[in-house]
Backbone as a printed PyTorch tensor [residue, N CA C, xyz], in Angstrom:
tensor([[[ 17.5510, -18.8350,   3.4200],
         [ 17.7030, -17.3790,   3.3960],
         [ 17.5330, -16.8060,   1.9990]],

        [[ 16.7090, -17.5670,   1.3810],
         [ 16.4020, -16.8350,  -0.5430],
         [ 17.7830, -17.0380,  -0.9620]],

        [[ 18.2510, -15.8830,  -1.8940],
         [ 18.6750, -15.5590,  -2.7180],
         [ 20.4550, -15.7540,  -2.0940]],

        [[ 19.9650, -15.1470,  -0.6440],
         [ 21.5880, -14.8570,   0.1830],
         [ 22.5920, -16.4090,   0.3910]],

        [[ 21.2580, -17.0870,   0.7670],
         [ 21.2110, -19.1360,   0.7900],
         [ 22.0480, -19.6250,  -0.5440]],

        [[ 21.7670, -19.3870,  -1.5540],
         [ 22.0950, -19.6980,  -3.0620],
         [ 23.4890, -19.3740,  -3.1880]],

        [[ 23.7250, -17.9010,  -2.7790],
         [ 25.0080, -17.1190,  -3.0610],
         [ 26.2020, -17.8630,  -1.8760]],

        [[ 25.3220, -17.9980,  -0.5820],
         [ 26.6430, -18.2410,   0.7140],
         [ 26.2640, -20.1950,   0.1370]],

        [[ 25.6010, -20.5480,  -0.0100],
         [ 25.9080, -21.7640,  -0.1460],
         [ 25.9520, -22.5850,   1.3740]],

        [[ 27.2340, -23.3800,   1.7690],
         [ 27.0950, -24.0460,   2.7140],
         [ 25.8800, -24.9970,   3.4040]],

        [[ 26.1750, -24.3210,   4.5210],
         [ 24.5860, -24.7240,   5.3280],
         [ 23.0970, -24.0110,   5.1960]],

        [[ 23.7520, -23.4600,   4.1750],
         [ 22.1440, -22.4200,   3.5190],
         [ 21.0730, -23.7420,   2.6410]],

        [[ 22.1620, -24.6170,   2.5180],
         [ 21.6340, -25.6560,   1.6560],
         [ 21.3290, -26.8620,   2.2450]],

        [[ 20.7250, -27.1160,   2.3050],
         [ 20.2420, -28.3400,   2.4840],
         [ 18.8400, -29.3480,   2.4940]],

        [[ 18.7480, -30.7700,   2.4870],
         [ 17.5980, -31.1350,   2.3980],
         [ 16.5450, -31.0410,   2.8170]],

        [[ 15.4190, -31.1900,   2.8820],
         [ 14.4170, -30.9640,   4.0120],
         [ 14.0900, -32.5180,   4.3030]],

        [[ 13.1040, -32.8490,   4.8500],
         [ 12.8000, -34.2770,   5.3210],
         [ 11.4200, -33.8740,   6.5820]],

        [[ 11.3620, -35.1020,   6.9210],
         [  9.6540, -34.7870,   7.4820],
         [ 10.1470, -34.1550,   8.6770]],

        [[ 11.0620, -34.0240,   9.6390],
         [ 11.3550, -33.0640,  10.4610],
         [ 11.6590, -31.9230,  10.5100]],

        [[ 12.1470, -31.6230,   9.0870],
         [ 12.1760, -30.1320,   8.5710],
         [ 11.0140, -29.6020,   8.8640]],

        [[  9.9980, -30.0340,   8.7420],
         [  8.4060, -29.1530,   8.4560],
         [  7.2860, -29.4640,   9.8830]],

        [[  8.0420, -30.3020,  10.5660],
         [  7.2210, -30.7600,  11.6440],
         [  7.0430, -29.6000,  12.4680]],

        [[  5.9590, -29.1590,  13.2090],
         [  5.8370, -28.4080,  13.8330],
         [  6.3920, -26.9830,  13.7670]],

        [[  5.3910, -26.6100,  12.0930],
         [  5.8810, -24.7730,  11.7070],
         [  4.5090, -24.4850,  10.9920]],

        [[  3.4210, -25.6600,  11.1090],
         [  2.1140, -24.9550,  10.3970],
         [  1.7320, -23.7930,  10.9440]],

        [[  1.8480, -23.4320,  12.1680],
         [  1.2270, -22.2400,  12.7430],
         [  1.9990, -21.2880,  12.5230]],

        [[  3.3940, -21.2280,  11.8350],
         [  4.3290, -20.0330,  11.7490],
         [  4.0130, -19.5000,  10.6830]],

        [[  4.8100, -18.2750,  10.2610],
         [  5.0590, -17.3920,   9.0380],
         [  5.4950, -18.3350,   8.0200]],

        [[  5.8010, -18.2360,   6.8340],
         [  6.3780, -18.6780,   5.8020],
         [  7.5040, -18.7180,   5.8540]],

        [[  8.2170, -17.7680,   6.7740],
         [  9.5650, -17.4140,   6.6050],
         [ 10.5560, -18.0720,   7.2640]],

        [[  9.7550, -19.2490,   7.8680],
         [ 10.7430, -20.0060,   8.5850],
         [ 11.6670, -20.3240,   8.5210]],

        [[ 11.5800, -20.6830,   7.1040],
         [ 12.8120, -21.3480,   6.0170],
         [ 13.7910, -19.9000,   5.9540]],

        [[ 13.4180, -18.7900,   6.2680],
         [ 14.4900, -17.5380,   6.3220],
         [ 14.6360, -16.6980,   5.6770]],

        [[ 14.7140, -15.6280,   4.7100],
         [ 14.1830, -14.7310,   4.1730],
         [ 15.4940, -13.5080,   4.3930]],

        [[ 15.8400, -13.1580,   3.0370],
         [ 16.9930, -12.1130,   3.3640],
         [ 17.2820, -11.0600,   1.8080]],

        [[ 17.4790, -10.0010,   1.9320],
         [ 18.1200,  -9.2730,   0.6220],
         [ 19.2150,  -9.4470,   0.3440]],

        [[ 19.5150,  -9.9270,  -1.0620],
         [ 20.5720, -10.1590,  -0.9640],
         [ 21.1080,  -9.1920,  -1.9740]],

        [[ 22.2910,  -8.2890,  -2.2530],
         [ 22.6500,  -7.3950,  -3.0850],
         [ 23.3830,  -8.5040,  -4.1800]],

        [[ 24.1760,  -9.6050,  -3.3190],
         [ 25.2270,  -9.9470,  -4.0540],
         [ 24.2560, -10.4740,  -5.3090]],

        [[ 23.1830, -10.7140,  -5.3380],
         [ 22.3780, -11.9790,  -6.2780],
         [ 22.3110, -10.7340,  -7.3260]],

        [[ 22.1970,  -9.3640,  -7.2040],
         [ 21.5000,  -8.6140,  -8.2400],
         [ 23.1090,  -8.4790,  -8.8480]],

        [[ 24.4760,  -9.0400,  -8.9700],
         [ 25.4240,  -8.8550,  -9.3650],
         [ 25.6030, -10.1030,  -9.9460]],

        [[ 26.0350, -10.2200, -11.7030],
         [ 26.5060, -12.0540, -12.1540],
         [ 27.3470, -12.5900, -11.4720]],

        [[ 28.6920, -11.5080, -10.8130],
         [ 29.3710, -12.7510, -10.1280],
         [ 28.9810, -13.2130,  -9.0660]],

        [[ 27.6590, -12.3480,  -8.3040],
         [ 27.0410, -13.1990,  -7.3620],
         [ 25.8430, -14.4040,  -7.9810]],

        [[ 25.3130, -14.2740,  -9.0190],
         [ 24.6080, -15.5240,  -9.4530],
         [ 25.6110, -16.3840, -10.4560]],

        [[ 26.9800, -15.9620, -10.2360],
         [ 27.7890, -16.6490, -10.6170],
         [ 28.3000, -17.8800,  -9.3100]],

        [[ 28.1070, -17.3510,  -8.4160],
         [ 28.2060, -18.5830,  -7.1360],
         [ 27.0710, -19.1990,  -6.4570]],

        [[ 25.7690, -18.7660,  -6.9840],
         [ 24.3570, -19.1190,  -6.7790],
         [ 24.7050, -20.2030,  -7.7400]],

        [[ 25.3420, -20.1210,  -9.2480],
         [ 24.8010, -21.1030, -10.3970],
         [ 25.4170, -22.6580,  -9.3080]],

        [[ 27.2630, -22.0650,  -9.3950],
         [ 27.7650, -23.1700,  -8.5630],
         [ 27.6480, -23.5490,  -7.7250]],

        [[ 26.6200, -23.0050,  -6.4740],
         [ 26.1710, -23.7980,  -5.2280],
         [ 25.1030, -24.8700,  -5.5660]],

        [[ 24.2560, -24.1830,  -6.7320],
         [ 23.3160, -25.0530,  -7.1640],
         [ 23.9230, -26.8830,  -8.1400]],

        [[ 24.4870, -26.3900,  -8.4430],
         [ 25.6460, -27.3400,  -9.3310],
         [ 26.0920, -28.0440,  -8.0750]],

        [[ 26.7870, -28.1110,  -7.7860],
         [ 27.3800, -28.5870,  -6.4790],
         [ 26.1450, -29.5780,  -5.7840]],

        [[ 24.9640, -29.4650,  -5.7670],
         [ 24.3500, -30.0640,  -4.9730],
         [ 23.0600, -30.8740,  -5.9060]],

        [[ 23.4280, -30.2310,  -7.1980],
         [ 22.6590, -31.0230,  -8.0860],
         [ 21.1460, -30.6010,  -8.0820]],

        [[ 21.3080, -29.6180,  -7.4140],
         [ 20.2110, -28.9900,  -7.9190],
         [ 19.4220, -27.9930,  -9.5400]],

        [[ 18.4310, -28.9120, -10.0790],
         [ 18.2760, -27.7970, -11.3150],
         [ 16.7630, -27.1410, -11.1180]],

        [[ 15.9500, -27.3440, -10.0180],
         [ 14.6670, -27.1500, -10.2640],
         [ 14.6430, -26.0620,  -8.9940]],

        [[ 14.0530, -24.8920,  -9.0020],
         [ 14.0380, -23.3630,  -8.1540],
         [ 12.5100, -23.3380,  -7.8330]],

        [[ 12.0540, -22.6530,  -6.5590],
         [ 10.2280, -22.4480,  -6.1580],
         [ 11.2690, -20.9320,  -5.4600]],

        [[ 10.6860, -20.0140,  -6.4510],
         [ 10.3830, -19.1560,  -5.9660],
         [ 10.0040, -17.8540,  -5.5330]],

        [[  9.6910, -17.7030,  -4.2160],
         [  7.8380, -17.3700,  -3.3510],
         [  9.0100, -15.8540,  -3.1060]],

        [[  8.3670, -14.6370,  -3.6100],
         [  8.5240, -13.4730,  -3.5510],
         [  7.8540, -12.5540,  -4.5800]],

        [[  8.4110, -10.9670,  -4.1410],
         [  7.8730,  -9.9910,  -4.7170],
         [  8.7920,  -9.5810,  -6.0110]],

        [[  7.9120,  -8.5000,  -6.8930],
         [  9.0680,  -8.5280,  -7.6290],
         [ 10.4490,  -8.0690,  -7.8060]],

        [[ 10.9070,  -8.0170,  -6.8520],
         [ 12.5300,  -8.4220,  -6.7870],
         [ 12.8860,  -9.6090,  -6.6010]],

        [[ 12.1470, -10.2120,  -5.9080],
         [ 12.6290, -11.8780,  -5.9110],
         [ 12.0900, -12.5400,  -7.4890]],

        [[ 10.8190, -12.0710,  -8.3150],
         [ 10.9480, -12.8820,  -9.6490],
         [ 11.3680, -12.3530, -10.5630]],

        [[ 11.9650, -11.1130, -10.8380],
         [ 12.8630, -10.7630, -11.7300],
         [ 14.2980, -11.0560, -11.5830]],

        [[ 14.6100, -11.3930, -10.3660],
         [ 15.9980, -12.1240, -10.0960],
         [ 15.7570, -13.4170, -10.7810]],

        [[ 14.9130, -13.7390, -10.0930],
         [ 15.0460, -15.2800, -10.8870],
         [ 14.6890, -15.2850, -12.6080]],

        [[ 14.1080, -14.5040, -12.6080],
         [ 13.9570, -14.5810, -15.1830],
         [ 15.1880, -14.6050, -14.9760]],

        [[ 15.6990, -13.1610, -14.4900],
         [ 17.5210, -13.3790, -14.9560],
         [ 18.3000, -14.2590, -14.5030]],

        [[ 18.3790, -14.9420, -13.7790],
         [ 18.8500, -16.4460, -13.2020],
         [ 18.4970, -17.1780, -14.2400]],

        [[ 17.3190, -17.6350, -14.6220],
         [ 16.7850, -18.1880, -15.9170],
         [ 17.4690, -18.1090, -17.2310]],

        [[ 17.6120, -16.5680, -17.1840],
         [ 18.0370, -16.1430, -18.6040],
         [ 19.7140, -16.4860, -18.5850]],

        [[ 20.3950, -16.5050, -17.9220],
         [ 21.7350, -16.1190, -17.7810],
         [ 22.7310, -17.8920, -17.4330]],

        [[ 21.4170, -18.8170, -17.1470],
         [ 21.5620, -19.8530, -16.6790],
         [ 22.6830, -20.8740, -17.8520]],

        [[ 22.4810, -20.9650, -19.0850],
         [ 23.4030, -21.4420, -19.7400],
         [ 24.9490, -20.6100, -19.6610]],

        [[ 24.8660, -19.7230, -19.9610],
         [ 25.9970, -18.4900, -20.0870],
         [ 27.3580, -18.8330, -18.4330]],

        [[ 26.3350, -18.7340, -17.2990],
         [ 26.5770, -19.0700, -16.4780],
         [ 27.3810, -20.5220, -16.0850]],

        [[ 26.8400, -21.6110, -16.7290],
         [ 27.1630, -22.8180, -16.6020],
         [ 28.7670, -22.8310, -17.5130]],

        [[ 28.4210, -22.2820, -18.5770],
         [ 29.7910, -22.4170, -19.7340],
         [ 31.0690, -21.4010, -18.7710]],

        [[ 30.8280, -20.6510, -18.3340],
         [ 31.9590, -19.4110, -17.5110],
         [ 32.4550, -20.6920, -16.5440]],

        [[ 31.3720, -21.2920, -15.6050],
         [ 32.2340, -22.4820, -14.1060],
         [ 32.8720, -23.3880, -14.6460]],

        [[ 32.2140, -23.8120, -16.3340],
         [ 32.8250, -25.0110, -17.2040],
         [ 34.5900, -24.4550, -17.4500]],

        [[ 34.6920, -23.2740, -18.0530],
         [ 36.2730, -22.3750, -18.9280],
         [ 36.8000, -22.0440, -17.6250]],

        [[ 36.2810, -21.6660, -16.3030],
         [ 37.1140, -22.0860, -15.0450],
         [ 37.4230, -22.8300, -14.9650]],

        [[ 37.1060, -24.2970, -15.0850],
         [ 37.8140, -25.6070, -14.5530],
         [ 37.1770, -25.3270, -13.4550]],

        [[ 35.9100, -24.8160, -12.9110],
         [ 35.0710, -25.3100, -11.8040],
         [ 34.4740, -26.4100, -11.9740]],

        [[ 33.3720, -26.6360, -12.9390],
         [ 32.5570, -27.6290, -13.1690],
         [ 33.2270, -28.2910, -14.5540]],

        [[ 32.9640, -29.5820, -14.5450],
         [ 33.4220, -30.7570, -15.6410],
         [ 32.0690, -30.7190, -16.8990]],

        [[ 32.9870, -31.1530, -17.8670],
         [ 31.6840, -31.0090, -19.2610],
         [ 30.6510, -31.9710, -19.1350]],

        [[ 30.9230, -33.2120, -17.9180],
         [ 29.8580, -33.7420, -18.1300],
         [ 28.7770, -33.4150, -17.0350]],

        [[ 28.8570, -32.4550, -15.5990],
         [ 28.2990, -31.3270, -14.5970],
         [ 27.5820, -30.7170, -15.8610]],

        [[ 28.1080, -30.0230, -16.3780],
         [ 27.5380, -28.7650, -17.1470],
         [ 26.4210, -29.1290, -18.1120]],

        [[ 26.7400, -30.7300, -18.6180],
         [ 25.7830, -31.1010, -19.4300],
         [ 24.5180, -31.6030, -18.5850]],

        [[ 24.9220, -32.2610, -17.6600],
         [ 23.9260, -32.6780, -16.6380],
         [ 22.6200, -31.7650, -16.1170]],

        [[ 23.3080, -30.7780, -16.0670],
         [ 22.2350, -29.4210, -15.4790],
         [ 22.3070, -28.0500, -15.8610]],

        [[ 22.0390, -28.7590, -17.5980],
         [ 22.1160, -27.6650, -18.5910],
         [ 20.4970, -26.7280, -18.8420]],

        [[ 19.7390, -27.4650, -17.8210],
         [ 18.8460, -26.5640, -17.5900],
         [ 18.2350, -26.5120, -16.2190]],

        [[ 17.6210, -25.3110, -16.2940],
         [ 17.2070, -25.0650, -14.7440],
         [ 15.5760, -24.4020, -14.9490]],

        [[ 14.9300, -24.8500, -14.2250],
         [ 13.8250, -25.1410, -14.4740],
         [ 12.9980, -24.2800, -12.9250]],

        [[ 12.0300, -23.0750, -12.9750],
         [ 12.4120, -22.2920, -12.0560],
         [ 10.4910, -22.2560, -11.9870]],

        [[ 10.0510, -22.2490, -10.8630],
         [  8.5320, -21.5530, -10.3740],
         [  8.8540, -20.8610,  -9.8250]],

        [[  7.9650, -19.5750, -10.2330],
         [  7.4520, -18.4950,  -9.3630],
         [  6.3780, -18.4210,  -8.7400]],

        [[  6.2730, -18.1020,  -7.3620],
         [  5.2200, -17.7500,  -6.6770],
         [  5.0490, -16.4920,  -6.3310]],

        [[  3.8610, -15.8190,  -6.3720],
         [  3.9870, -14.0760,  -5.8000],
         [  3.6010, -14.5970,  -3.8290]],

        [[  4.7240, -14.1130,  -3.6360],
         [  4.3770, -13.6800,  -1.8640],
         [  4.5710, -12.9440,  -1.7480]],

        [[  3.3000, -12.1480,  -1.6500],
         [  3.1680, -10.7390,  -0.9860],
         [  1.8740, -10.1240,   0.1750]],

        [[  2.0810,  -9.9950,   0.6690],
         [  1.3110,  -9.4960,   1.9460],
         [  0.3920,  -8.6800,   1.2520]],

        [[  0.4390,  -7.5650,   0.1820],
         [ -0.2380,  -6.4470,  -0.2600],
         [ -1.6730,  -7.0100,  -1.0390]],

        [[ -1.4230,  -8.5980,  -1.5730],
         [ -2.8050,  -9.1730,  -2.3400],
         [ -2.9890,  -8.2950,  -3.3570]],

        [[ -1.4160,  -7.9480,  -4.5030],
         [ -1.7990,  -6.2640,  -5.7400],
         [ -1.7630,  -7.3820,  -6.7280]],

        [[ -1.2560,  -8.7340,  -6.9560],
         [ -0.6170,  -9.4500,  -8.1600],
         [ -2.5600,  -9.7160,  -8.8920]],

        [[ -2.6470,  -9.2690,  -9.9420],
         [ -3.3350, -10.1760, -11.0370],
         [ -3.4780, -11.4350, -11.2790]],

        [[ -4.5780, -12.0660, -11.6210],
         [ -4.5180, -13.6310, -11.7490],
         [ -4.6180, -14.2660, -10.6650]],

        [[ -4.3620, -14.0180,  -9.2900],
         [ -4.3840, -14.9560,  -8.3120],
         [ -5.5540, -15.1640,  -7.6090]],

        [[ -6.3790, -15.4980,  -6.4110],
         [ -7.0840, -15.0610,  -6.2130],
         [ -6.1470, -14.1430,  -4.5630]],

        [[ -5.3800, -14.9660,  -3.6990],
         [ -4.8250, -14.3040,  -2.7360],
         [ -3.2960, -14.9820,  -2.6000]],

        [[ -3.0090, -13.6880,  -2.4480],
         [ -0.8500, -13.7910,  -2.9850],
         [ -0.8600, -14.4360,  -1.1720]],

        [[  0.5870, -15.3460,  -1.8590],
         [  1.2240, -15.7390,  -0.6220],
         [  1.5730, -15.2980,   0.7150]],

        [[  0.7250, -14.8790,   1.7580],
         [  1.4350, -14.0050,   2.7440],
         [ -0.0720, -13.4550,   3.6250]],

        [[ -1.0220, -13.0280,   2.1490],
         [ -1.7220, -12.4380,   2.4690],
         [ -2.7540, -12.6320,   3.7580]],

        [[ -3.1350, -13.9590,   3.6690],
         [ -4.0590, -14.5910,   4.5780],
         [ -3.6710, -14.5750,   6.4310]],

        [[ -2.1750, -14.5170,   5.7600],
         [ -1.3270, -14.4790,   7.8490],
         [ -1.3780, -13.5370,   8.1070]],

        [[ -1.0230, -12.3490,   7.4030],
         [ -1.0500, -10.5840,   7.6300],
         [ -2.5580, -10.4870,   7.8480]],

        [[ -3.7620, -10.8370,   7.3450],
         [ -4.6950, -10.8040,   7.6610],
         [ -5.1040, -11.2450,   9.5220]],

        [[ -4.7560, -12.7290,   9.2100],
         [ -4.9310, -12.8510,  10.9980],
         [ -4.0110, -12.3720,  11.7810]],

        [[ -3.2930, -11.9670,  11.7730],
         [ -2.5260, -11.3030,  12.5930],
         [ -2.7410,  -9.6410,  12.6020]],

        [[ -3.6250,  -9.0240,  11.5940],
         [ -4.3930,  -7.7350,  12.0330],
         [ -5.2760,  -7.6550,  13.2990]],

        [[ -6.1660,  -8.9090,  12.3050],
         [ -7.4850,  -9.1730,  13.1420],
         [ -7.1160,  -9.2090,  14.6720]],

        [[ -6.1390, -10.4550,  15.3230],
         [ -5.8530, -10.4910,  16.4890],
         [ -5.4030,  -8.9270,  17.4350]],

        [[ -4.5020,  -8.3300,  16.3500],
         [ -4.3790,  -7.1020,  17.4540],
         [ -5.5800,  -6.5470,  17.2060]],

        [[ -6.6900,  -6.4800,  16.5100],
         [ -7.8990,  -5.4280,  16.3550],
         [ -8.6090,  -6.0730,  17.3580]],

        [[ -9.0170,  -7.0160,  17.5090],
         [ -9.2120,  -7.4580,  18.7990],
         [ -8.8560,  -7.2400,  20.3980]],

        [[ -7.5420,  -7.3210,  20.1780],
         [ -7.0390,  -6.7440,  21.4550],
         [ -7.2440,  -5.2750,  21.5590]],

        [[ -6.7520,  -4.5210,  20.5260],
         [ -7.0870,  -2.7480,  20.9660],
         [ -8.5190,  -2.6810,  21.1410]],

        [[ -9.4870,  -3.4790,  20.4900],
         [-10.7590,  -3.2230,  20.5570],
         [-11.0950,  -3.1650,  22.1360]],

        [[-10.9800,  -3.9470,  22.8620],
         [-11.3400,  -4.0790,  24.5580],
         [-10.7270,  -3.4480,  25.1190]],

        [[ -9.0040,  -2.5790,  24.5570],
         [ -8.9830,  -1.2790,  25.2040],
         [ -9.5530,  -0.2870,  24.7970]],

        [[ -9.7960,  -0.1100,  23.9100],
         [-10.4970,   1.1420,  23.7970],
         [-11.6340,   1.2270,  24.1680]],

        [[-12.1110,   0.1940,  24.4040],
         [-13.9070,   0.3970,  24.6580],
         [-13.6560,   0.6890,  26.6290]],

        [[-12.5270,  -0.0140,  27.1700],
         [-12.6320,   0.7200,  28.1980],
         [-11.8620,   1.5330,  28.8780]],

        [[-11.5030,   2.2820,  28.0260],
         [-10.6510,   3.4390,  28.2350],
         [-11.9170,   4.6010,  27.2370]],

        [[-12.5870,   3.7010,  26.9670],
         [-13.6690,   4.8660,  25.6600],
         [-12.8980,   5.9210,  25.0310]],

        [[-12.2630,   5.7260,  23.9350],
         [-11.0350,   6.2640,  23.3500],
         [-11.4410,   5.2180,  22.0680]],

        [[-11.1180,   6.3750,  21.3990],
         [-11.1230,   6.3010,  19.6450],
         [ -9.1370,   5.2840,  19.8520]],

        [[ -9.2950,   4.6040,  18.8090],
         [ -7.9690,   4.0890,  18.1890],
         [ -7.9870,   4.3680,  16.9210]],

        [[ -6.3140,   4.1360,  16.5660],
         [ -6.2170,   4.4770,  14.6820],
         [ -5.1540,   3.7430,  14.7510]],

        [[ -5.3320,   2.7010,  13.4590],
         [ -4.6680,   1.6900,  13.2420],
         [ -4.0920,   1.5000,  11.9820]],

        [[ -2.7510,   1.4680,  11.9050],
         [ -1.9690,   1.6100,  10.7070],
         [ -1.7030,   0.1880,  10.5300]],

        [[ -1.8210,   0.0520,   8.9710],
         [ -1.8230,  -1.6670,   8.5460],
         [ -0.2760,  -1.3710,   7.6020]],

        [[  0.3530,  -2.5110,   7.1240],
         [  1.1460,  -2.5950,   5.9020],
         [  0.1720,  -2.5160,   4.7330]],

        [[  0.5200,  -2.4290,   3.3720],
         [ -0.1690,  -2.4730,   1.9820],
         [  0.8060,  -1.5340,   1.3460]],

        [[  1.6700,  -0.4220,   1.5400],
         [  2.1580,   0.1030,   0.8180],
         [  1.1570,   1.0590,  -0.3310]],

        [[  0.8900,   0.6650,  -1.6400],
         [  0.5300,   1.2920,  -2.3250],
         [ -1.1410,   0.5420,  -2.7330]],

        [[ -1.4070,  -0.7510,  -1.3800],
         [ -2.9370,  -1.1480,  -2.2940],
         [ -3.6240,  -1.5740,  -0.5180]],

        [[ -4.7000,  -0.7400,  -0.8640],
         [ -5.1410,  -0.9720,   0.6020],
         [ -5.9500,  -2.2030,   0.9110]],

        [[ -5.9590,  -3.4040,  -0.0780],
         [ -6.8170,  -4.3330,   0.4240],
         [ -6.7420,  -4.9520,   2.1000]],

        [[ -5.3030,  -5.0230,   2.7760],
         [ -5.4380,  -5.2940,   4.0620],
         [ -6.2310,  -4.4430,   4.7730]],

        [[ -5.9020,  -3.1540,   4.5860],
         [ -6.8350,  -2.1640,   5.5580],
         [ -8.6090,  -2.3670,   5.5170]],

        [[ -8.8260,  -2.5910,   4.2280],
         [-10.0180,  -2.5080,   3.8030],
         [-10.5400,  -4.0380,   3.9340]],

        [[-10.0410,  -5.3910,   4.1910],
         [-10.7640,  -6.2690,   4.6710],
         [-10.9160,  -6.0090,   6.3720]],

        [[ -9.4380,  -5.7610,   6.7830],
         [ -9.2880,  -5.6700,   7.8750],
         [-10.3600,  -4.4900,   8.6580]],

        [[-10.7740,  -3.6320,   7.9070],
         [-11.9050,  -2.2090,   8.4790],
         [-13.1320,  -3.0030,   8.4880]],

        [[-13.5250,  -3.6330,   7.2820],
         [-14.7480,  -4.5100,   7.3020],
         [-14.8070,  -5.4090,   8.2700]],

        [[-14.2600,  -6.6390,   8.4100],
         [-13.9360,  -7.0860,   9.2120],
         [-14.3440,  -6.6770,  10.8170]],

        [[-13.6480,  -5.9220,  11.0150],
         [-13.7940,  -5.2200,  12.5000],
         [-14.6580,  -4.1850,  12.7580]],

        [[-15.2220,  -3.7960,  11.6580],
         [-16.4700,  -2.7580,  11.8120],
         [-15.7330,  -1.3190,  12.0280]],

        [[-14.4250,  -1.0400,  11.3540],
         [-14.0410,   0.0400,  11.7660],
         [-15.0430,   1.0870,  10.9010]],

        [[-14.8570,   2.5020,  11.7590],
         [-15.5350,   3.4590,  11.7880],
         [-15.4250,   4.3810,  10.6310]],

        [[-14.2040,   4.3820,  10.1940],
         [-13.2890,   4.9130,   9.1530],
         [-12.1260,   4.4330,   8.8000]],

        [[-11.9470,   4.6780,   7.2510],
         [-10.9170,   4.0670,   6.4550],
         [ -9.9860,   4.5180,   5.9070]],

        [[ -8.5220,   4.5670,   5.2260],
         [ -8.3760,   5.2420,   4.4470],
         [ -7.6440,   4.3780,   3.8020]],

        [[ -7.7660,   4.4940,   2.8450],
         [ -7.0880,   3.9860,   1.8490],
         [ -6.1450,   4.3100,   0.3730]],

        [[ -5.1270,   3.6290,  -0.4260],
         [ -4.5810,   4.5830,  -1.1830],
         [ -5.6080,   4.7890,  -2.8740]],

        [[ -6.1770,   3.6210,  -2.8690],
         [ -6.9860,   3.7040,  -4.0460],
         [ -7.9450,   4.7480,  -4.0790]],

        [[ -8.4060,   5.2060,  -2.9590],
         [ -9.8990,   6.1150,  -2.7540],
         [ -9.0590,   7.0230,  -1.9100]],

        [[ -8.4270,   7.8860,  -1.9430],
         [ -7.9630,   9.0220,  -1.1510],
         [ -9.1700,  10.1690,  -0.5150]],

        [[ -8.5530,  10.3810,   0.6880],
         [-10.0960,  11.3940,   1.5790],
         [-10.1610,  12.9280,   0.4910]],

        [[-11.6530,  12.6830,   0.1220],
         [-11.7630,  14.0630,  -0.8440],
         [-11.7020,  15.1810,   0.5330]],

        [[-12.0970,  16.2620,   0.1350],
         [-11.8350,  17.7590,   0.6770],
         [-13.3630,  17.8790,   2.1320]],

        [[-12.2770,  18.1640,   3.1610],
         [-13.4060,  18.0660,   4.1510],
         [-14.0550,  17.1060,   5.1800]],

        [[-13.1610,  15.9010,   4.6190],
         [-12.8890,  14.6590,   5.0520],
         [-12.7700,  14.7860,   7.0940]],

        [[-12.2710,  15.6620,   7.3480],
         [-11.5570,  15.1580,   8.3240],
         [-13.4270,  15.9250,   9.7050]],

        [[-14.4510,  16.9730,   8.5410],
         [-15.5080,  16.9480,   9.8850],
         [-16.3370,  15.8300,   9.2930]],

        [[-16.0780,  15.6880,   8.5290],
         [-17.2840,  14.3460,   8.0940],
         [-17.0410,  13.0870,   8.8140]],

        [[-15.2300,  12.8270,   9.6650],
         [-14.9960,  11.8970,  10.5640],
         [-15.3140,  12.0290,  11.0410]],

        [[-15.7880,  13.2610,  11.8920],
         [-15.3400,  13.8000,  13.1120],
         [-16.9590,  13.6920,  13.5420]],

        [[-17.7600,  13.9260,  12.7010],
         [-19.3180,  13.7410,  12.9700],
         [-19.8100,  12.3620,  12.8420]],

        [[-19.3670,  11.4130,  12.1160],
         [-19.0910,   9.9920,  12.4560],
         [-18.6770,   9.4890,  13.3700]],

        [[-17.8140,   9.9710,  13.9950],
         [-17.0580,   9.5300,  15.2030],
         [-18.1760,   9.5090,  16.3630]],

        [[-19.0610,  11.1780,  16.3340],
         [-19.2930,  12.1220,  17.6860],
         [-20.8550,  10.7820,  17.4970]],

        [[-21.4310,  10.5640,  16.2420],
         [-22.2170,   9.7370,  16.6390],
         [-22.2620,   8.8180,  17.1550]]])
């Protein structure tokens, strides 16, 4: 459950092994579970993230989010000694715990559905949100053709329209819109005579 996993600890934790992963290639990413967590954006909540991690001997972090999930983690990063010395002056963790996993050692991955991150060629997410357009464009496609009825199809992207805009190509849609190229003035008979053709 991300961040919420770290903080509740317990059964949020645990190993994986070859049955963990058996039969989830065809799923989302999110199998493993996916949650906001408020408590993490608070130290005394990555104050019980440090010690769940401690506890299980964990020092090495993967992780696959947007940026709220990798600016949590710099500051997890950053805060990571500071953190260890506070569970040590509790009498949570022992000086030789604290020395043990006096560092924590963290990858980031961008997963994001939107494909906005720099440097990559396609962010984590992107490629499933893709087939899973395609499939419903498919399906509305054979209703509409016999119902002969225009459709309009709203994608996720938020603020970067690359889904819409593979996904329009892709399917041969008729019209686009997107947030990078906004409809100039007049837009809506210039559809409308596109359409009627």
């Amino acid at each position: 459950q991300g961040y919420e996993g770290l903080v509740e600890g317990g059964d949020n934790i645990k190993q994986a092994n070859w049955l963990s992963v058996s039969n989830i290639i065809q799923l989302g990413g999110t199998v493993i579970g996916s949650a906001r967590c408020k408590a993490f954006t608070t130290r005394a909540g990555r104050l019980r993230a440090a010690r769940n991690l401690v506890e299980h001997g964990i020092t090495n972090l993967c992780v696959i989010g947007g940026d709220g999930s990798l600016t949590g983690a710099d500051i997890f990063r950053s805060e990571w000694a500071g953190l260890l010395q506070e569970l040590l002056r509790d009498g949570q963790i022992s000086e030789e715990v604290a020395r043990k996993n006096c560092h924590l050692n963290i990858v980031g991955l961008v997963g994001s559905i939107d494909n906005d991150f720099c440097g990559t060629d396609m962010t984590i997410g992107t490629d499933s949100a893709l087939h899973r357009i395609m499939e419903i464009v498919d399906a509305i496609t054979t209703t509409a053709q016999s119902h002969q009825r225009t459709f309009v199809l709203e994608v996720m992207g938020r603020h970067c329209g690359y889904l819409a805009l593979v996904s329009g190509l892709a399917s041969g849609a008729d019209w686009l819109f997107i947030p990078e190229s906004p409809p100039e003035d007049g837009w809506e008979d210039l559809m409308c005579e596109r359409l009627g053709e």
